[in-house]
C-alpha positions as CSV (number, residue, x, y, z in Angstrom):
1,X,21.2,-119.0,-111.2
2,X,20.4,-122.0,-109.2
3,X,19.5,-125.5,-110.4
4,X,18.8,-128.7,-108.3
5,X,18.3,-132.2,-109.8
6,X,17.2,-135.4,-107.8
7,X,17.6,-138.6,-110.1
8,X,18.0,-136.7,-113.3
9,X,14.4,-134.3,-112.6
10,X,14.5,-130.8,-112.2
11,X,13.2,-130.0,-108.8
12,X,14.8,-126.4,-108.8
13,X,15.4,-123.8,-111.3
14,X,15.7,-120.0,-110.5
15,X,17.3,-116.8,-112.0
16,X,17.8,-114.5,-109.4
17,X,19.9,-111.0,-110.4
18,X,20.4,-108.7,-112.9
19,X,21.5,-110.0,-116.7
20,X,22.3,-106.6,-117.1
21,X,22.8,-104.2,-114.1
22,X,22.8,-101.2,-116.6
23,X,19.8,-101.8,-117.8
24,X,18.7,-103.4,-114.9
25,X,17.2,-106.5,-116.9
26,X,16.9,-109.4,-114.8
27,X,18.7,-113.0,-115.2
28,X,16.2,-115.6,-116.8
29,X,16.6,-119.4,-116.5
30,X,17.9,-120.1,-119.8
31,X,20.4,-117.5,-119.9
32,X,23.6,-118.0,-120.4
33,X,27.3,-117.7,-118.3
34,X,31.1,-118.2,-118.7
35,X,31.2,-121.4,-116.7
36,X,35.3,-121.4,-116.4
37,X,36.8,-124.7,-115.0
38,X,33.9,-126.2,-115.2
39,X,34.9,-126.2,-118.7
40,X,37.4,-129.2,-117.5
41,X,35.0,-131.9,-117.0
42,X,33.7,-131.6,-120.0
43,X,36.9,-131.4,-121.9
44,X,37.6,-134.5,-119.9
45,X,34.6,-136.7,-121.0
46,X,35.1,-136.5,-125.1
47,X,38.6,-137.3,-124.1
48,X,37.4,-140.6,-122.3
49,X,34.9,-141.9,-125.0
50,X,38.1,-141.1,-127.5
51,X,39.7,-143.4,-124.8
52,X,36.6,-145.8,-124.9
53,X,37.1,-146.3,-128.8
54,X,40.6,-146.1,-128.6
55,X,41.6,-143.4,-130.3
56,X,43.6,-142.3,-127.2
57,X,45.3,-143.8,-124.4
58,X,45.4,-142.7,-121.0
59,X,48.9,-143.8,-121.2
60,X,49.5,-142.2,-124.4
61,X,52.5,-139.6,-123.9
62,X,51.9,-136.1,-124.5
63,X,54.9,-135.9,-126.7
64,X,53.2,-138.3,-129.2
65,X,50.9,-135.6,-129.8
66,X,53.1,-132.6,-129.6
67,X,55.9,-131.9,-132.3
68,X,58.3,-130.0,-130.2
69,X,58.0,-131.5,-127.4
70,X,60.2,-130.7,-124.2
71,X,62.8,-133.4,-123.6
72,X,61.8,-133.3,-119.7
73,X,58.1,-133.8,-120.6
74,X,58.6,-137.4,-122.8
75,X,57.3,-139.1,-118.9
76,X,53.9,-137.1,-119.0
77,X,50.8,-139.6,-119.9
78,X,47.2,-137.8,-120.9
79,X,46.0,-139.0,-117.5
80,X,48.8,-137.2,-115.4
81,X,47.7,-134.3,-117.7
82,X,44.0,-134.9,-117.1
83,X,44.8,-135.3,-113.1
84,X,46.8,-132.4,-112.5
85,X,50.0,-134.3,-112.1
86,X,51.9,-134.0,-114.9
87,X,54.4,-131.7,-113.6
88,X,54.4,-129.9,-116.5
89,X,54.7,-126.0,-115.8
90,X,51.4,-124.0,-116.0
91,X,52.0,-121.9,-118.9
92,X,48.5,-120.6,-118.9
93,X,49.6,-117.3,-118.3
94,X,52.2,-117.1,-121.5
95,X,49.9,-118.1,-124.1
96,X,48.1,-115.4,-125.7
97,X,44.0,-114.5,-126.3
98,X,43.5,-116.3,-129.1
99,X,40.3,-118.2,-130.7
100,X,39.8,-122.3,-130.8
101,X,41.5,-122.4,-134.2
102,X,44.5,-120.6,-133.6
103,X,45.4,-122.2,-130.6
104,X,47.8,-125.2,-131.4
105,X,49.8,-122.3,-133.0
106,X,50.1,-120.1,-129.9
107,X,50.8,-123.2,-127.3
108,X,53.5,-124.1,-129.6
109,X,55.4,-120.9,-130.0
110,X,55.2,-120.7,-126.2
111,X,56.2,-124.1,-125.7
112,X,59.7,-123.2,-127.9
113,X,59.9,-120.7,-125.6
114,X,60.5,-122.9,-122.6
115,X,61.9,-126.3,-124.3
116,X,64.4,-126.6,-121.3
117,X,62.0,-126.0,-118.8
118,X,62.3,-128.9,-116.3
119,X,59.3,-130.6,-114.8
120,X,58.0,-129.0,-111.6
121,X,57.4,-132.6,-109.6
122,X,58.2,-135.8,-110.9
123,X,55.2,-137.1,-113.1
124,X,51.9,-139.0,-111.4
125,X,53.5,-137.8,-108.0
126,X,51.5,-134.7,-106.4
127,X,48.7,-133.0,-107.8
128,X,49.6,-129.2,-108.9
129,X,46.2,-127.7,-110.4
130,X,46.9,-126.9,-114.2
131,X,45.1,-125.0,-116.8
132,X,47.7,-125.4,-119.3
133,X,47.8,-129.6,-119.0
134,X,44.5,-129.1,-120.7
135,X,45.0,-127.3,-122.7
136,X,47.3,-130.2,-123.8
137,X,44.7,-132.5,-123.6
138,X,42.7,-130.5,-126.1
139,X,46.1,-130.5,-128.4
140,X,46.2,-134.1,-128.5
141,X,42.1,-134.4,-129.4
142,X,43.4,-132.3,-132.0
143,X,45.6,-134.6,-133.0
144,X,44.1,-137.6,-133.2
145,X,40.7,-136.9,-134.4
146,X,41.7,-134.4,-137.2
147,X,38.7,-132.1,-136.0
148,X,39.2,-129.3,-133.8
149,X,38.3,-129.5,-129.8
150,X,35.2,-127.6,-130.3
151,X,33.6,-130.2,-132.6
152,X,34.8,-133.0,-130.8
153,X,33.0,-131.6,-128.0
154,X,29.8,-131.0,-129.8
155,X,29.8,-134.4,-131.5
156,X,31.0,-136.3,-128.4
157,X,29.0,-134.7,-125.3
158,X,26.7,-131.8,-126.2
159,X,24.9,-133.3,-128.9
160,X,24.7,-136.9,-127.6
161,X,23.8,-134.8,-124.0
162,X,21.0,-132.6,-125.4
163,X,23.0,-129.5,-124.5
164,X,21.9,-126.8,-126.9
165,X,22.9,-123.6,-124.9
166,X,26.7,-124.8,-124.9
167,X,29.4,-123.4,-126.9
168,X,32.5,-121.4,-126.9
169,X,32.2,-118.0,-125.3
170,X,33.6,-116.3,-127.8
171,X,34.4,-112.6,-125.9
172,X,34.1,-110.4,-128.9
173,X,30.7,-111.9,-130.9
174,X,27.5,-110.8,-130.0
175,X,26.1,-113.8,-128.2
176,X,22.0,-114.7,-128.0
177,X,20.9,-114.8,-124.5
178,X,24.6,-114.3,-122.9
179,X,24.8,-112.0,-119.2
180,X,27.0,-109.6,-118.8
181,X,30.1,-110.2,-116.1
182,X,30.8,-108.5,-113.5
183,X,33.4,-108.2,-110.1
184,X,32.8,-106.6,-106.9
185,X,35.3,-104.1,-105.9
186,X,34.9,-101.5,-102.6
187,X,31.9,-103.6,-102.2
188,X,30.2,-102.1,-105.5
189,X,29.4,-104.1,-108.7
190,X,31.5,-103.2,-111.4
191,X,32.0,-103.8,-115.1
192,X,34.9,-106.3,-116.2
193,X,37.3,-105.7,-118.9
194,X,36.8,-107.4,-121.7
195,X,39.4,-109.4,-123.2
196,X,39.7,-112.6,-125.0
197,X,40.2,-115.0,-122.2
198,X,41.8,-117.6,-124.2
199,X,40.9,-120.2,-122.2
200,X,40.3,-123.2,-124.5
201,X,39.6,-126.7,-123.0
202,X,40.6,-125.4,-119.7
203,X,38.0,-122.8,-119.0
204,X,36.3,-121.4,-122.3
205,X,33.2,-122.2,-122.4
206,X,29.5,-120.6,-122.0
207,X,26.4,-122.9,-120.7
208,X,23.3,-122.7,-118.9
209,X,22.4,-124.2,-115.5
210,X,19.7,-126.7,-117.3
211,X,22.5,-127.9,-119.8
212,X,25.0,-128.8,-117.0
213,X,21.9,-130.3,-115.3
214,X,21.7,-132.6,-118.6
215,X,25.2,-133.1,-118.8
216,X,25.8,-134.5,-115.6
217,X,22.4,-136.7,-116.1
218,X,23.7,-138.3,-119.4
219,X,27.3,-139.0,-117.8
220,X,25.4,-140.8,-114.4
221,X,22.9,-142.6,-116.8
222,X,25.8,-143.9,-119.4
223,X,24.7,-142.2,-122.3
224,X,28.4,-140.7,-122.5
225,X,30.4,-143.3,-121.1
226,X,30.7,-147.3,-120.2
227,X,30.2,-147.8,-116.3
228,X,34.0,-149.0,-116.2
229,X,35.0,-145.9,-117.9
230,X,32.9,-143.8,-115.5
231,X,34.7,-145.5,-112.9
232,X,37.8,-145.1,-113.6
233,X,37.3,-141.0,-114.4
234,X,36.1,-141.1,-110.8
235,X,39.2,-142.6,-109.3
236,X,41.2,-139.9,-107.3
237,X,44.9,-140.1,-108.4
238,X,46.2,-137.7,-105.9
239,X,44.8,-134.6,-104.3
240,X,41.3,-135.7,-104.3
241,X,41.4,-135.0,-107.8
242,X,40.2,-138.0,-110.6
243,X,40.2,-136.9,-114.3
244,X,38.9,-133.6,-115.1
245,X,36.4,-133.9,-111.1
246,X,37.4,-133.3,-107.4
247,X,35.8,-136.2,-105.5
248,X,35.2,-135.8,-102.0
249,X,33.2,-136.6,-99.2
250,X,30.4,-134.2,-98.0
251,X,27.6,-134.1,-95.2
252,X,28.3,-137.8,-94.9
253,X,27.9,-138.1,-98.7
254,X,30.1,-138.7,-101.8
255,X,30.5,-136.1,-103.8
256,X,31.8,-135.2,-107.3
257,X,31.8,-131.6,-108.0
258,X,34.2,-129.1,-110.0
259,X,34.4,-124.9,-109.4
260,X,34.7,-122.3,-112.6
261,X,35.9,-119.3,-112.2
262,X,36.1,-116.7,-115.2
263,X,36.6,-112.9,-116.1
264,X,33.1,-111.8,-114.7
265,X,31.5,-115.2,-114.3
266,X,31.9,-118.0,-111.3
267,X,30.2,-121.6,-111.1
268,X,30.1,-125.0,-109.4
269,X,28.2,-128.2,-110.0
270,X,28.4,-131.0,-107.3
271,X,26.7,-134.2,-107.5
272,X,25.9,-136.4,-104.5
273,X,26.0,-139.9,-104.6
274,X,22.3,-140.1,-103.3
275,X,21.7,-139.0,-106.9
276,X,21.3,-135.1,-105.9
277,X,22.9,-132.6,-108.3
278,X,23.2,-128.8,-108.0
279,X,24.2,-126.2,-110.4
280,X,25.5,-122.7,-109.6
281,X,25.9,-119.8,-112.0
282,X,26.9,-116.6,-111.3
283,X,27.9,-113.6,-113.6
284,X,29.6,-112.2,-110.9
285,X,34.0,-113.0,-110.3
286,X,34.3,-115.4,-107.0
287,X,34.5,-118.9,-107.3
288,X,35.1,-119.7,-104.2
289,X,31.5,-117.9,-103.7
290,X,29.9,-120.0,-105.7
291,X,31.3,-123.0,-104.2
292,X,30.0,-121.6,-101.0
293,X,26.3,-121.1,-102.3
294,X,26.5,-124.5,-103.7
295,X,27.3,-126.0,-101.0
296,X,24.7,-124.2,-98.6
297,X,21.8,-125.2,-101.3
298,X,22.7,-129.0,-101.7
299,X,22.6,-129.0,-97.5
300,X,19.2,-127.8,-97.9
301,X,18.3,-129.6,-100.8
302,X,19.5,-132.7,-98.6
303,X,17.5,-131.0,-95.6
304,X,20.1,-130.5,-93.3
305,X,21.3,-126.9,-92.2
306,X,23.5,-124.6,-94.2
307,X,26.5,-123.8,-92.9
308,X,27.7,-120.8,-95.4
309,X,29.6,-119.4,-93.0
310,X,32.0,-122.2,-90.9
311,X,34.3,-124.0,-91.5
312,X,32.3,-127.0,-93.0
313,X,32.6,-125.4,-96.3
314,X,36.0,-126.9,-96.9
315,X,34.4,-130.4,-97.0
316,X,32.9,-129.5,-100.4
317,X,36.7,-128.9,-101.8
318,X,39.3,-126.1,-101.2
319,X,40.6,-126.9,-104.9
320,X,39.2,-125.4,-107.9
């Protein structure tokens, strides 16, 4: 799926694929894919309008939030969480497959498990890509709102953005107008394993290419945040990372964009400081492909030439 968007207007929107390879049923333009870290920015922006109406603080510790918290992790703020410098080890891995609801549950039994765990890099200092600080961020929305992440996230972003096709891919539900994922392995398409992914605010969600292309629309024309707050999400802390994008500089362009990568799906959505914005979805593993793609279409959306396979590529962001 590929969707390009100059000034908020849809210029470009194509399925190309199969939905289905078994039943070889093509993609369509309002399907819908696991969009994996692109999850982050979104998880991101209802944090920021909580920030806006003080609800939280970017300086709030995470151990305000979190009832066992780690001794060594009293230092760690919401924005070294949202900026991937927290230090904080990436637990990801230890917590177990379990839905929205049950999560707060599962990160705190495996939090017990490592409560003398030391920080990996003192906080605010280097940037250490983290699934599991967001999922601490999603914790503390928790916290503070009384609702749970998934309704802050429909109250704060998708309803106020017009996102209908965006929710919480949950693995095991039958899901209307969901593809099927796939990987590529000996150069053949294969079927994935199907597990629950567990990924929360760091990667769990399902969306369509023209919802992300009305997401990033409403966050550029301040229908989700204040200018100032925009600004200050855009601010790289370290790494070339801000809260919850990657901001870089592109075919002589700035350029905010964030990869997803999932169990059978991949993604990227950059936006160009010019006001041009492309979407990438794939229901194929390989994020790092779809950053690729993206990349090749916004050069030719920019009409320049593509350069999929140089070096040039790194310029749109070797992080995820």
């Amino acid at each position: 799926m590929i969707a390009v968007a100059r000034g908020g207007t849809v210029v470009f929107n194509q399925a190309y694929g199969l939905a289905d390879a078994d039943l070889g049923i093509p993609n369509r333009v309002d399907y819908r894919f696991g969009i994996g870290s692109l999850t982050k920015p979104l998880t991101a922006v209802a944090a920021m309008r909580l920030v806006e109406r003080g609800t939280l603080r970017l300086d709030d510790p995470i151990c305000k939030y979190v009832p066992q918290c780690p001794r060594a992790w009293r230092p760690v703020t919401l924005e070294h969480l949202l900026s991937h410098t927290s230090g904080v080890p990436d637990l990801f891995g230890d917590v177990p497959g379990v839905p929205p609801d049950s999560m707060r549950m599962a990160i705190d039994r495996v939090i017990a498990q490592h409560a003398t765990d030391s920080l990996r890099s003192v906080q605010g200092e280097r940037y250490s890509y983290n699934n599991f600080g967001y999922f601490l961020v999603a914790y503390a929305i928790e916290v503070a709102t009384g609702k749970s992440w998934e309704a802050v996230l429909r109250s704060e972003v998708f309803d106020r953005a017009g996102m209908r096709d965006t929710e919480y891919d949950y693995v095991w539900r039958t899901v209307p107008r969901r593809v099927r994922g796939y990987r590529v392995e000996g150069g053949a398409l294969r079927n994935i394993t199907y597990h629950d992914h567990g990924a929360y605010a760091a990667g769990g969600l399902l969306s369509s290419a023209a919802d992300l292309l009305r997401f990033d629309h409403a966050l550029e024309q301040g229908q989700l945040l204040a200018d100032s707050t925009r600004r200050n999400m855009f601010t790289v802390r370290q790494g070339n990372y801000a809260l919850g994008w990657q901001m870089t500089t592109t075919f002589g362009r700035r350029l905010r964009n964030h990869t997803g990568g999932a169990n059978g799906y991949s993604s990227w959505l950059g936006r160009f400081d010019d006001g041009t914005t492309v979407v990438v979805l794939r229901n194929v593993e390989g994020a790092a492909a779809a950053k690729a793609l993206g990349c090749d279409i916004a050069a030719l959306a920019l009409g320049l030439q593509p350069s999929a396979h140089d070096m040039n590529h790194v310029a749109c962001g070797e992080r995820p």
